[in-house]
C-alpha positions as CSV (number, residue, x, y, z in Angstrom):
1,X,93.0,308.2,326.5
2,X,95.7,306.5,324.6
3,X,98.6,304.9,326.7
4,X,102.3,305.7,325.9
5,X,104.9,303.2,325.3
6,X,106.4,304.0,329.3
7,X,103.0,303.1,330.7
8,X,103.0,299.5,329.0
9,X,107.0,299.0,329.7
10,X,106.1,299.9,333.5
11,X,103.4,297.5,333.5
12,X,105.1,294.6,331.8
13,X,107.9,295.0,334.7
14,X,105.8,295.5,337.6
15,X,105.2,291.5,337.3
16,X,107.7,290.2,334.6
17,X,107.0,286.2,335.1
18,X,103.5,287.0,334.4
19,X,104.0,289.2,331.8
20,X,107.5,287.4,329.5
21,X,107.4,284.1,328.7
22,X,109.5,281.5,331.1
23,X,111.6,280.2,328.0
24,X,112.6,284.2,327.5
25,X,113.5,284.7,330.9
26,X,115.3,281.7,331.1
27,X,117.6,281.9,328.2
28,X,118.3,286.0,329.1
29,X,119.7,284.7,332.5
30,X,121.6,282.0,331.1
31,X,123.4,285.2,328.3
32,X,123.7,287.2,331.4
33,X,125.5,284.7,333.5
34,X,128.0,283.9,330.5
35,X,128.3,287.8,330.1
36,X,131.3,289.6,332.1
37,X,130.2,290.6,335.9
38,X,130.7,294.5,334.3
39,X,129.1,293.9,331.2
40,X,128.4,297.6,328.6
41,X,124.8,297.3,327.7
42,X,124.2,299.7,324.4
43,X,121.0,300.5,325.6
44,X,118.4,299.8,329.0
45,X,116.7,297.3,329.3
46,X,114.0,299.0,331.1
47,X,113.9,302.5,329.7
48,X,111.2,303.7,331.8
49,X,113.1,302.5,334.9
50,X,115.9,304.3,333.6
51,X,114.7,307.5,332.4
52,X,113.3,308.2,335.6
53,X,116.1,308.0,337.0
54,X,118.0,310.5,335.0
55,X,118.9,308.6,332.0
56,X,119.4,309.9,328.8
57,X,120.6,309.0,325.3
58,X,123.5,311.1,324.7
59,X,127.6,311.3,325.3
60,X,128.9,310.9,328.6
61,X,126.1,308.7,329.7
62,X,127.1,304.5,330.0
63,X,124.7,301.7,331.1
64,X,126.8,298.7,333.0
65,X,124.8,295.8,333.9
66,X,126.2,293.9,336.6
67,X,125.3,290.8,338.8
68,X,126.0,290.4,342.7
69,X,125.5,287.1,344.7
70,X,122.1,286.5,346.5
71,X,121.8,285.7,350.2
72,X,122.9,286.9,353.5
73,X,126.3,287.6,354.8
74,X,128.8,285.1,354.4
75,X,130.9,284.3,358.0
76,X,133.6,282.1,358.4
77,X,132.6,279.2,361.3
78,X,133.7,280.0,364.7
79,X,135.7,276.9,365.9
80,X,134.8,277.4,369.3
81,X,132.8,274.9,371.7
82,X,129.5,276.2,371.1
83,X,125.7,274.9,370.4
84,X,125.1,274.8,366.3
85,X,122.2,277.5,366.7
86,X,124.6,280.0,368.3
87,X,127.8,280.1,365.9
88,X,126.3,283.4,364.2
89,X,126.5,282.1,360.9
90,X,123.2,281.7,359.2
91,X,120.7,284.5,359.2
92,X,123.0,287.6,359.3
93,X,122.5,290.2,356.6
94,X,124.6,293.5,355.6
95,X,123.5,297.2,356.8
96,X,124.2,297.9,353.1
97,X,121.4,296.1,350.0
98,X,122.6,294.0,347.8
99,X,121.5,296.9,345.3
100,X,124.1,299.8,346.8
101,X,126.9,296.9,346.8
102,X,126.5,296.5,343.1
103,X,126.7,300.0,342.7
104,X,130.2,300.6,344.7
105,X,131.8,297.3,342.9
106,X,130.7,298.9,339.4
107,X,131.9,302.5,340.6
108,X,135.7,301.1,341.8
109,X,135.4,299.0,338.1
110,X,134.9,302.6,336.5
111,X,136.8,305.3,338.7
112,X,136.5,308.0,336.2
113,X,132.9,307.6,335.9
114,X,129.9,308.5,338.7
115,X,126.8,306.3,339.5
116,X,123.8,308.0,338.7
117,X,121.6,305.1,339.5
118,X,120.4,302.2,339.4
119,X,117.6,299.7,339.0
120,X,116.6,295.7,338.9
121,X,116.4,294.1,336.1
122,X,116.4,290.2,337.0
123,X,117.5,287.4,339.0
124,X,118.0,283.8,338.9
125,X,118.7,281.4,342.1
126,X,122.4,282.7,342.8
127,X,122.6,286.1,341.5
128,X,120.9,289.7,341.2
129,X,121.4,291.5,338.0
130,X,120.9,295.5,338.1
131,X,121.9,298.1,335.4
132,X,123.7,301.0,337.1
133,X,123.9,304.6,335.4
134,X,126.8,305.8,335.2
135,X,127.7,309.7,334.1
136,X,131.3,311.0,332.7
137,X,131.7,314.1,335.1
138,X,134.6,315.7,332.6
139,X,132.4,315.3,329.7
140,X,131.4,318.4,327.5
141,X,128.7,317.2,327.0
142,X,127.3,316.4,330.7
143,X,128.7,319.7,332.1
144,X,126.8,321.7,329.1
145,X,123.4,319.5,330.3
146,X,121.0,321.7,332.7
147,X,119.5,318.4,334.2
148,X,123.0,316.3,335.1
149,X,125.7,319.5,335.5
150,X,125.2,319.3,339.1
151,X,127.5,316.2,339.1
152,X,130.6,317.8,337.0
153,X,133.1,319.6,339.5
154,X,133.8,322.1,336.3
155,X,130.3,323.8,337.8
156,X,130.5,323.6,341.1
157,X,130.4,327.1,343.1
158,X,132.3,328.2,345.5
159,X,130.9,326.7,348.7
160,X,129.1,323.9,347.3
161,X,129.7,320.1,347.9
162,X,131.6,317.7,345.7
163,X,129.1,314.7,344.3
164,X,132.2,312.6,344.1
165,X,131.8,309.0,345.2
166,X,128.1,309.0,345.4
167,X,127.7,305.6,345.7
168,X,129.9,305.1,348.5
169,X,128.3,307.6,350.6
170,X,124.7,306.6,350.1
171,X,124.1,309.4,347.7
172,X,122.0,307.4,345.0
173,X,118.8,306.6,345.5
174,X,119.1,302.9,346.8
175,X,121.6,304.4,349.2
176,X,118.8,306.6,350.6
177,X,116.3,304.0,351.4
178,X,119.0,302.4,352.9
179,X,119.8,304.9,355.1
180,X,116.1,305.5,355.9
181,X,116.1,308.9,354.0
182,X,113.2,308.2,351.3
183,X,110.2,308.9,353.6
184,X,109.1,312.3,353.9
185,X,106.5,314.5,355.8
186,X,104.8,312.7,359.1
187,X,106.7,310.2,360.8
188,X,109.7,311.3,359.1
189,X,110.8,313.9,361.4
190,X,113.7,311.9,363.4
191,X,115.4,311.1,359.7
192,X,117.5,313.8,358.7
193,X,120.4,315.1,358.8
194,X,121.1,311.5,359.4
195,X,120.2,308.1,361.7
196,X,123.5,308.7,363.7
197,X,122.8,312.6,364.5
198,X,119.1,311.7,365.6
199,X,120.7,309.0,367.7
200,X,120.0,306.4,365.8
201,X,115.9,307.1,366.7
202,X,115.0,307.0,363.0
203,X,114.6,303.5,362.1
């Protein structure tokens, strides 16, 4: 059976320093790092990625790549009389990915644009480069689409949610598995509505 051009795209990304040549990867993150931390991309750089994720090629639809720092949490040094090993410094990481922060600094970059999604697309020693989806909620074009009109409030019924700020309330789906929400069926049960209404039993 013949293989489409998704299924080689997936596979060349499922191990991409195997599969692109070091030189290639190496000069891309050197162009990303002199690009702007927001940065328009004309097209994705991983269209299966993408397209799974709701992407399509049409008005109303914008691909921002952006970059975030690596590491954990940065804290200022306590200048108290205290051993080195108990300052609370080193080792302390965010309840939030470094994915779902890139996607709330590209939203409040774009206000009048919603995150879709987003997805990885590289990293180097300091940073983490992802391309975020971003939708035009007030365009024709988006509220006339069956698949993305859920996100326009021009088509919302009386009674329904707004989708507004989506990446803020860990409604994308890197703020899901961050909230614990992308397991289903057995041994899920405790996870919805949310961690804080099941007491904080389901992670």
């Amino acid at each position: 059976m013949a293989k489409g051009l998704y299924h080689h795209v997936r596979e060349t990304w499922k191990r991409p320093k195997d599969a692109l040549p070091y030189a290639f990867r190496r000069d891309r993150m050197a162009q990303w790092r002199r690009d702007p931390v927001n940065n328009r991309v004309r097209r994705p750089t991983r269209l299966d990625a993408a397209r799974s994720l709701g992407y399509k090629a049409k008005q109303g639809i914008v691909i921002i790549r952006t970059r975030v720092r690596r590491g954990g949490l940065r804290k200022s040094k306590v200048n108290m009389k205290r051993k080195p090993r108990n300052m609370g410094i080193r080792k302390i990481t965010m309840a939030k990915n470094i994915q779902r922060i890139a996607e709330e600094r590209v939203n409040r970059h774009f206000p009048n644009l919603e995150v879709l999604n987003s997805y990885w697309v590289g990293e180097d020693g300091r940073h983490k480069f992802y391309e975020v989806i971003m939708v035009d909620p007030h365009h024709p074009a988006i509220i006339a689409d069956k698949d993305l009109g859920w996100i326009c409030p021009a088509n919302h019924k009386k009674g329904r949610g707004s989708h507004k700020g989506r990446a803020y309330r860990g409604k994308t789906s890197a703020g899901k598995r961050g909230r614990g929400l992308h397991n289903k069926g057995k041994g899920a049960e405790k996870l919805r509505p949310s961690l804080k209404a099941r007491g904080n039993l389901g992670k």
